[in-house]
Each structure stands twice: as C-alpha cells, then as structure tokens.
LOLO-880701 format. One record per atom (N, C-alpha, C): residue in three letters; x, y, z. Coordinates in steps of 0.1 Angstrom, whole numbers, padded with zeros to 4 digits, always signed. Example, Ala and Ser with C-alpha at 12.3 -4.5 7.8 and 13.67 -1.06 7.14 Angstrom:
REM residues 2
ALA+0132-0057+0078ALA+0123-0045+0078ALA+0132-0033+0078SER+0128-0022+0071SER+0137-0011+0071SER+0129+0000+0079
REM end
This chain:
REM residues 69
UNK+0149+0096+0126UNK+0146+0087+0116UNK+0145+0094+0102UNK+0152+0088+0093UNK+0151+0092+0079UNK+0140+0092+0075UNK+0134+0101+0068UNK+0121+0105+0055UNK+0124+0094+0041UNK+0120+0085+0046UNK+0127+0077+0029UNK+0115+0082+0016UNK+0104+0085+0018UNK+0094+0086+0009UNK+0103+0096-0006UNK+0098+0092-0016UNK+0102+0095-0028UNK+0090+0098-0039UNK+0084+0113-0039UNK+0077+0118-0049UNK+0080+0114-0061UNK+0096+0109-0066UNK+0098+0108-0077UNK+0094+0091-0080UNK+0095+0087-0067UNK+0094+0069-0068UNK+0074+0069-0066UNK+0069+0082-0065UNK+0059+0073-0063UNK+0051+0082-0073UNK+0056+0090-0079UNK+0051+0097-0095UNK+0045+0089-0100UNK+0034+0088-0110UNK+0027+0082-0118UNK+0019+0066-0119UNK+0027+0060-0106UNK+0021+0046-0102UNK+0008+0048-0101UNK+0000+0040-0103UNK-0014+0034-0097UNK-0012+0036-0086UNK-0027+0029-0076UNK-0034+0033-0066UNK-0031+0023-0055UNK-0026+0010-0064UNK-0026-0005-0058UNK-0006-0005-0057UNK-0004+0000-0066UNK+0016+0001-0065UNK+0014+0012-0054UNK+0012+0021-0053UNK+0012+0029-0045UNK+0009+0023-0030UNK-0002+0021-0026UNK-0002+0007-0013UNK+0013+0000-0015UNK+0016-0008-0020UNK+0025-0018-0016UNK+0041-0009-0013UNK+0039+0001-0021UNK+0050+0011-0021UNK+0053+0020-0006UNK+0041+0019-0006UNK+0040+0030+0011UNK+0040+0015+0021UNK+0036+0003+0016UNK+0036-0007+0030UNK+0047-0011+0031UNK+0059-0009+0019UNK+0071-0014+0018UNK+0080-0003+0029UNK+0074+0013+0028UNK+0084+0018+0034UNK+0081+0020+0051UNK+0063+0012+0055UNK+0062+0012+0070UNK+0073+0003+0068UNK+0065-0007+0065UNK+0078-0024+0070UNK+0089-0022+0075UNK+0093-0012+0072UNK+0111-0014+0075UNK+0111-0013+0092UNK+0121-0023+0098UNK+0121-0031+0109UNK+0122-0014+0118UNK+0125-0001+0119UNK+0131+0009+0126UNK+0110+0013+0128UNK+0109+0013+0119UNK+0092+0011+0122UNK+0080+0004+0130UNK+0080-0010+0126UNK+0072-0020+0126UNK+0078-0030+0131UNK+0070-0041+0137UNK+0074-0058+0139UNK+0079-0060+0124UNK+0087-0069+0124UNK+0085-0078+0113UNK+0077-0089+0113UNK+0073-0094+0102UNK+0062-0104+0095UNK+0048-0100+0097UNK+0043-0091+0095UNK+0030-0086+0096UNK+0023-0074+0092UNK+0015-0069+0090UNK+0007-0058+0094UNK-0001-0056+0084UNK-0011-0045+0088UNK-0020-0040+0079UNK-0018-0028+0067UNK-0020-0026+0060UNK-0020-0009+0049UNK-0035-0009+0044UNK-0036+0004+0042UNK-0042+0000+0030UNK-0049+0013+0024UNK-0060+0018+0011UNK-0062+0029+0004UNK-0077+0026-0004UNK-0079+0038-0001UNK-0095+0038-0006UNK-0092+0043-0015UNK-0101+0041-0028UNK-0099+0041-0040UNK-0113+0040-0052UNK-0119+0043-0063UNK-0129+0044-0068UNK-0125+0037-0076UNK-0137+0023-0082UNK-0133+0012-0092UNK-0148+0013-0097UNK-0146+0004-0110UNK-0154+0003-0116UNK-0159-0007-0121UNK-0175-0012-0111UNK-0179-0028-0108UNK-0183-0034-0118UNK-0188-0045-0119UNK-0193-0052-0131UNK-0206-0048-0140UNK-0210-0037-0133UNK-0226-0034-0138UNK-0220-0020-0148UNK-0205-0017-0151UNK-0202-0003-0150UNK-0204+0009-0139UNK-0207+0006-0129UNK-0207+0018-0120UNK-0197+0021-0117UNK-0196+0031-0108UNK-0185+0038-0102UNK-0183+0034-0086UNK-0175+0027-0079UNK-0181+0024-0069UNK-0167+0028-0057UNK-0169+0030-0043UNK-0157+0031-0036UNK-0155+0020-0030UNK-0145+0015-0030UNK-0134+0004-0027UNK-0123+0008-0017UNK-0125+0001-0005UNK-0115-0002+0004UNK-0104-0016+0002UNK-0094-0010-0002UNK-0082-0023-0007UNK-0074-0025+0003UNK-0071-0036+0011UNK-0064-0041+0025UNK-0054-0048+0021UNK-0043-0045+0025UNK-0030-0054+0024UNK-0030-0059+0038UNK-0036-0071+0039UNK-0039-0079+0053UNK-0026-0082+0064UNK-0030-0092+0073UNK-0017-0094+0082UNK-0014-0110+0076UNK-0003-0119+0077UNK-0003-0124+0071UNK+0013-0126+0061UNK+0012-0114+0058UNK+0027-0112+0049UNK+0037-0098+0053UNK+0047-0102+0051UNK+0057-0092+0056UNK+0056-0075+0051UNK+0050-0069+0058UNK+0049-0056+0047UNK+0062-0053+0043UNK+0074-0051+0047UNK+0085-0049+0042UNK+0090-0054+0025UNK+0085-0066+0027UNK+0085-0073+0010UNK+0072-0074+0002UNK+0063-0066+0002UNK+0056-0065-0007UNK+0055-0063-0020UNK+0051-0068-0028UNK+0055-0066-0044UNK+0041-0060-0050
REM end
C-alpha cells in the first residue's frame, strides 16, 4: 500500500483540518469499510471562563470518513 500522507498538504492547517485530513486518508476503501468510522485528536482549547482546557474532538460513526470536509 501507498504512503499517501503529505507533510506538505498538512503544513500549517489547524488541529480540526488536520482530523478531517488524516480521516479522509483512513477512509479510503484499501483501508476501511465504507460509510463509517471513528478519528479523532486531542487538542488544548480555550473555554468560556478563558482557561486553557484539554479537549478530545471525535469525528463520530455516522459519516463517511473518506468524504470529510
């Protein structure tokens, strides 16, 4: 199997493009079922009080990882 991953495609994105980016390249059918799966990336956000807080972001089952936007 091909290495599709691209340092250059995933240079400078956010934390949330970056998930949909890496869920787009499980998806591909040589991988994964199609129409489903999980991803996802822990990440430090900043709540409503101003803190600093850690956040787990899940790209659920539900939608095709392959087409994620």
């Amino acid at each position: 199997m091909e290495n599709r991953w691209s340092d250059e495609a995933a240079k400078g994105i956010d934390d949330l493009s970056l998930l949909a980016y890496r869920s787009r390249l499980l998806g591909e059918p040589e991988i994964v079922n199609p129409g489903g799966g999980n991803t996802s990336i822990k990440r430090r956000l900043t709540d409503f009080r101003g803190r600093e807080i850690d956040v787990l972001t899940v790209k659920a089952s539900g939608s095709d990882l392959a087409g994620i936007t």
